[in-house]
C-alpha positions as CSV (number, residue, x, y, z in Angstrom):
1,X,1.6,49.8,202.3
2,X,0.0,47.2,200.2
3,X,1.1,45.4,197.4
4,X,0.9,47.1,193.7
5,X,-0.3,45.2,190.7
6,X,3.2,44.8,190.1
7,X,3.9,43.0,193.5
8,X,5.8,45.5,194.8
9,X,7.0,44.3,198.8
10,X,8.2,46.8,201.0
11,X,10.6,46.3,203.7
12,X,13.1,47.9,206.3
13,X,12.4,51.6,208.1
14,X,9.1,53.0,208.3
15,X,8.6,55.3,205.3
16,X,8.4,58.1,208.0
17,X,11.5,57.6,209.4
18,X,13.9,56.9,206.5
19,X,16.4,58.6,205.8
20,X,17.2,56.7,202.4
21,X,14.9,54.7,199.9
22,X,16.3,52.3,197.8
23,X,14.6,50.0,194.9
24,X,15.8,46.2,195.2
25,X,15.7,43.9,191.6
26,X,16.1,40.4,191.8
27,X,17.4,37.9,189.3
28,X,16.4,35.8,187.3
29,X,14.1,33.3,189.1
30,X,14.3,35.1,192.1
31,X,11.3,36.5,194.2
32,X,11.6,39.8,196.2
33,X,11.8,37.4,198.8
34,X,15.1,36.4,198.0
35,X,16.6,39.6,197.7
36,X,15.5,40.3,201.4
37,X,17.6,37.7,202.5
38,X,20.2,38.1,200.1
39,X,20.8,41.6,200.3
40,X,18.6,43.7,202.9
41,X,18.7,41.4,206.0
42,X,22.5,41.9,205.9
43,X,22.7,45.3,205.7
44,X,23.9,47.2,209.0
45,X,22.6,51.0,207.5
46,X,19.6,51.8,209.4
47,X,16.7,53.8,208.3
48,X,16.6,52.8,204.5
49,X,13.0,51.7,203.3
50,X,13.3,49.6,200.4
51,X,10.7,48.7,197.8
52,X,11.4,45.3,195.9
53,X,9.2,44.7,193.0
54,X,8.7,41.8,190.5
55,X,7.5,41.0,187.4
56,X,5.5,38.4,189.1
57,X,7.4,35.5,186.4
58,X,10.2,33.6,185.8
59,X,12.3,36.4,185.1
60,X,12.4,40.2,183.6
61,X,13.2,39.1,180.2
62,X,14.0,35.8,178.5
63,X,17.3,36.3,176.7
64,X,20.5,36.3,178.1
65,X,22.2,40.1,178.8
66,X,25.1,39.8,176.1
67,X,22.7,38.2,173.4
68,X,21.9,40.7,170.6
69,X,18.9,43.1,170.7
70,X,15.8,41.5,168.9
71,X,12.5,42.5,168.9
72,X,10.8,40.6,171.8
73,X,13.7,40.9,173.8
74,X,13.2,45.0,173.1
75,X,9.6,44.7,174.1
76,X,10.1,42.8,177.7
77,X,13.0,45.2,178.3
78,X,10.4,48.1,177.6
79,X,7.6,46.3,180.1
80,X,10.4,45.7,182.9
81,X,11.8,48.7,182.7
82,X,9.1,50.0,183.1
83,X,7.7,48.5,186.6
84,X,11.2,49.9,187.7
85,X,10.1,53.3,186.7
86,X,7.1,52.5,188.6
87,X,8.8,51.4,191.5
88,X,10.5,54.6,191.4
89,X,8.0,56.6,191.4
90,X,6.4,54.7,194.2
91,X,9.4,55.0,196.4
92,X,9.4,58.8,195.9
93,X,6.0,59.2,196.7
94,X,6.3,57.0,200.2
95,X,9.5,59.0,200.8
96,X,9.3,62.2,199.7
97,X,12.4,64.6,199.8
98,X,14.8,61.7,200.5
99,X,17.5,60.2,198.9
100,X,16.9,57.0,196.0
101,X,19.2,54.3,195.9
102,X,18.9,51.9,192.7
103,X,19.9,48.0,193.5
104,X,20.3,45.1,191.5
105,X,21.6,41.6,191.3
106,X,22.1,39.3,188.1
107,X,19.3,40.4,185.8
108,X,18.0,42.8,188.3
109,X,21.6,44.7,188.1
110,X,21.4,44.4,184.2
111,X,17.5,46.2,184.7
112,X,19.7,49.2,187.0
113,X,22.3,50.3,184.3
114,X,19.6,49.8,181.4
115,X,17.2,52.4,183.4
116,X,19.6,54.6,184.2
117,X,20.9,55.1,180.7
118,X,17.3,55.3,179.1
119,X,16.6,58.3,181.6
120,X,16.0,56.8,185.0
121,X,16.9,59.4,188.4
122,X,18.5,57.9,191.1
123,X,20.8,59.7,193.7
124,X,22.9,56.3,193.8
125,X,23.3,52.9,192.3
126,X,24.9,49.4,193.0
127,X,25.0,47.0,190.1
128,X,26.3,43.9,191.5
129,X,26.9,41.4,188.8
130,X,25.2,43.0,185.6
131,X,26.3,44.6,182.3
132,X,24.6,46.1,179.6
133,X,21.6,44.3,177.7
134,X,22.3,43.5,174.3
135,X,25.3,43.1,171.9
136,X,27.8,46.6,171.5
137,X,26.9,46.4,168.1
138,X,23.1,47.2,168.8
139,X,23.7,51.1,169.5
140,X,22.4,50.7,172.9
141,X,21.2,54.2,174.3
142,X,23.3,56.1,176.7
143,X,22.7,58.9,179.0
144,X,24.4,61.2,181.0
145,X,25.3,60.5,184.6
146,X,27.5,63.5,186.1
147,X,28.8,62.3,189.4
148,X,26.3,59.8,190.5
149,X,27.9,57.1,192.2
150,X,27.7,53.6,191.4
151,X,29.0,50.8,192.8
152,X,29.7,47.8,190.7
153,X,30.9,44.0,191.1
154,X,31.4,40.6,189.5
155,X,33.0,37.5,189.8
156,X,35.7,36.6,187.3
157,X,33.9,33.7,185.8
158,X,30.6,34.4,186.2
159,X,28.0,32.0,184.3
160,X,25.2,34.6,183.6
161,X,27.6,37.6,183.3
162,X,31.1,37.4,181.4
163,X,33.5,40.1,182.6
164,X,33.9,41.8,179.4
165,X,30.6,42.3,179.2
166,X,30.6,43.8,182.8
167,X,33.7,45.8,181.9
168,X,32.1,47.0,178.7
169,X,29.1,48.5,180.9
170,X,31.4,50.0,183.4
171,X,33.1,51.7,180.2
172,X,29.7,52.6,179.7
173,X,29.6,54.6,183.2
174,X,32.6,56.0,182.8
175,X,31.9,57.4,179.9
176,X,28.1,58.9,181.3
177,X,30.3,60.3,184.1
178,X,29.5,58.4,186.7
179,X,31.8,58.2,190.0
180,X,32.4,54.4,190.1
181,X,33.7,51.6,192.7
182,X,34.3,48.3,191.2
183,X,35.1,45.1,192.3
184,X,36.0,42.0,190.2
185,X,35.9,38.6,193.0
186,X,38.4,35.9,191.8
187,X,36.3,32.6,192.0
188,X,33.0,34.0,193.9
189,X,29.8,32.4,193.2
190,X,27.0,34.1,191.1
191,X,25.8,35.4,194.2
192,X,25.9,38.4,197.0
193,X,29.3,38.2,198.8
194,X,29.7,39.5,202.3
195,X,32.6,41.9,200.2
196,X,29.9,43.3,198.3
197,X,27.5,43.8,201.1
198,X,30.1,45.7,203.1
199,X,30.9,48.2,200.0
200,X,26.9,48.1,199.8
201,X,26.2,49.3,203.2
202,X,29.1,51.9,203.0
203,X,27.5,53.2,199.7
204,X,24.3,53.4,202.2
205,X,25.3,55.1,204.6
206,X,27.1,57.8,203.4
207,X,23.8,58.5,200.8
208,X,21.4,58.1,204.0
209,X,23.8,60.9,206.0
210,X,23.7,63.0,203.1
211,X,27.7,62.2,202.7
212,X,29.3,62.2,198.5
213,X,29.8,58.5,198.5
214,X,32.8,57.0,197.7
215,X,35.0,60.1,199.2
216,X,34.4,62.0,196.2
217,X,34.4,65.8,196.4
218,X,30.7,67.2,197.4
């Protein structure tokens, strides 16, 4: 399938054999590219097709996640969010009838909680080192999310996110009624760990099998 105007790559199982479909967001200064190597090349769950798309930049936004809300950050929030609803849609329409999978790392994780709360679908979600974007004190919109699970990570002294800020989003989750698994990594690089692409691929696999991820009750 060729390239969209948003540079959507597509990778892994043929879109008529997939059992799963998953959307991949990078960080910041990252290129789908990256994300192939960092996340999909890894994982041992056959039969997912994954769609990665980019902003075709630097990054999805300038700001950092915790800064307050201002305008311009509200505006290329709105235009990345929105090639993620694009994405969606694209995936959905190359694999119809299947299961969605939302994945995202750094700023690409921050993009998966921020589109799910603002109305985004997805059947399951990893948000591996992300939190909210914007200060608590910016009445940032919230949605509900009955039983969709979510898998969620961070280091303990993470550069780009602090863990309050990713405790505050998983709050966040909890409190949309989400089914969550988190992990906190003492001294792990602002990176993909092997830990987190093992809880990945189980996350995976149970969606691609049409399992209740997480051994939650169906």
């Amino acid at each position: 399938m060729p390239e969209t105007a948003t540079r959507m790559v597509w990778a892994g199982a043929a879109a008529d054999a997939a059992r799963a479909v998953a959307v991949v967001l990078h960080g910041r200064g990252q290129t789908p590219k990256d994300m192939t190597g960092a996340i999909c090349d890894r994982l041992a769950t056959r039969g997912v097709r994954f769609v990665l798309p980019s902003p075709g930049g630097a990054g999805w936004y300038d700001a950092k996640a915790v800064e307050p809300m201002t305008d311009r950050t509200e505006t290329q929030l709105r235009a990345a969010l929105s090639i993620v609803a694009e994405a969606e849609a694209a995936a959905r329409a190359a694999c119809p009838g299947v299961p969605l999978v939302l994945i995202g790392f750094s700023q690409g994780a921050c993009l998966v909680i921020e589109h799910l709360m603002r109305g985004g679908q997805a059947d399951a979600a990893a948000m591996l080192t992300g939190c909210r974007v914007g200060a608590g004190t910016d009445g940032l919109p919230r949605a509900d999310l009955p039983g969709i699970p979510v898998y969620c990570s961070n280091g303990d002294d993470d550069p780009w996110i602090p863990t309050w800020a990713f405790l505050s989003a998983i709050s966040d989750l909890t409190g949309a009624g989400a089914r969550l698994r988190c992990d906190v990594f003492p001294g792990r690089a602002h990176e993909v760990s092997a830990p987190e692409i093992a809880a990945l691929d189980g996350l995976l696999a149970d969606v691609a099998a049409g399992q209740t991820a997480f051994g939650g009750a169906a």
